[in-house]
Structure formats: C-alpha cells, structure tokens
C-alpha positions as CSV (number, residue, x, y, z in Angstrom):
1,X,-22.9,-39.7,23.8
2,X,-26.4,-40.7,23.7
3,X,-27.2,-39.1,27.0
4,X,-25.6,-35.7,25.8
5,X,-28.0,-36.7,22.8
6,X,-31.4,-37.0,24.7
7,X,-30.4,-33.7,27.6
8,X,-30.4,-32.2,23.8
9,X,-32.9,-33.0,22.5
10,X,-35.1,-32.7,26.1
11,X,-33.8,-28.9,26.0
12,X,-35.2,-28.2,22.4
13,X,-38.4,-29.5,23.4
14,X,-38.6,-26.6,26.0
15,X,-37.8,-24.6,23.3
16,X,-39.9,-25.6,21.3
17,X,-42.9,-25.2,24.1
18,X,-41.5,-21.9,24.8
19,X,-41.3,-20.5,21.1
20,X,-45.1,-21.7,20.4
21,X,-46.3,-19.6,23.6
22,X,-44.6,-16.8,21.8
23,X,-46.5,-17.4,18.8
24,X,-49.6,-17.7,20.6
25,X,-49.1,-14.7,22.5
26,X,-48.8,-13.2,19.5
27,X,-51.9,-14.3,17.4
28,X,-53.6,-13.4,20.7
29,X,-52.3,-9.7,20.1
30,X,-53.1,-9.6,16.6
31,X,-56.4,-10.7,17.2
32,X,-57.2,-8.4,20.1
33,X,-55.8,-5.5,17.6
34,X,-58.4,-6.2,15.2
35,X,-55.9,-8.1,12.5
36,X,-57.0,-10.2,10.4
37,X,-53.8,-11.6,8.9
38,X,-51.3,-13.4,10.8
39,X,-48.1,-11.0,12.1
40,X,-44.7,-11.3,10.7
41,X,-43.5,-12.1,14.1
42,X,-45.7,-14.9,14.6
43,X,-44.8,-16.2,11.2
44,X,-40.9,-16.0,12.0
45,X,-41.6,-17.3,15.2
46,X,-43.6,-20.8,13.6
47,X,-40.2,-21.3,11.4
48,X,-38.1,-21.2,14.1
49,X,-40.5,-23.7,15.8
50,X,-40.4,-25.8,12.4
51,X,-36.4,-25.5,12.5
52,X,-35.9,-26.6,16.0
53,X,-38.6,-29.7,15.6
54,X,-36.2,-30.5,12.6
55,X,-33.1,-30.3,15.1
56,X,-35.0,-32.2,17.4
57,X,-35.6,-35.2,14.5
58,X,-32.0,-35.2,13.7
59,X,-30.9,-35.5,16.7
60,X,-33.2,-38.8,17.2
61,X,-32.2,-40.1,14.1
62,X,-28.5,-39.7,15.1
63,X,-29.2,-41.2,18.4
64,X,-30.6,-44.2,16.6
65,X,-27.4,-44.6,14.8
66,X,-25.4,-44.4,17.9
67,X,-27.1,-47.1,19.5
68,X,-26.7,-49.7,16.6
C-alpha cells in the first residue's frame, strides 16, 4: 500500500506543477490585459492548487501511519 501511496502522491505533485502554470499563465494574461485585480480563473485555479497540496498532506500523513 505505501507504494500505491507515494505513485499518489508523486502524481498530485505534477498536478500541482501543472495547475500553478495555469495560474501563472493566467496572471500573465491579466496583466498583459491591463487588469489590475487577480481573475476569477486564477483564483479558482490557486484553490484547487491549495486542495490538492492538502490531498498531497493527507496522503503523507496516512503513509506515516501505514508504516508504524
């Protein structure tokens, strides 16, 4: 189980990576367009971030309790 654990937790990392490019992207549009607040999009797209980093820390924790 704790290898199923870390291929987990190793694929919400690239998530993660891939979801803060978005954002990025995004404040780099908004930017570009002149905006001075940050986009709705970008703002969903940080809480997914923030909900996956969470996924990410559970998992850890529940690897920890599977190897003790």
């Amino acid at each position: 189980m704790s290898g199923e654990i870390e291929e987990m937790r190793s694929q919400i990392e690239d998530l993660v990576g891939k979801v803060s490019d978005l954002a990025m992207q995004d404040l780099r549009e908004t930017i570009d367009a002149g905006e001075d607040k940050a986009s709705s999009k970008e703002k969903q797209l940080l809480r997914v971030r923030r909900s996956l980093e969470k996924a990410y820390h559970l998992l850890s924790d529940l690897e920890d309790e599977v190897r003790h």
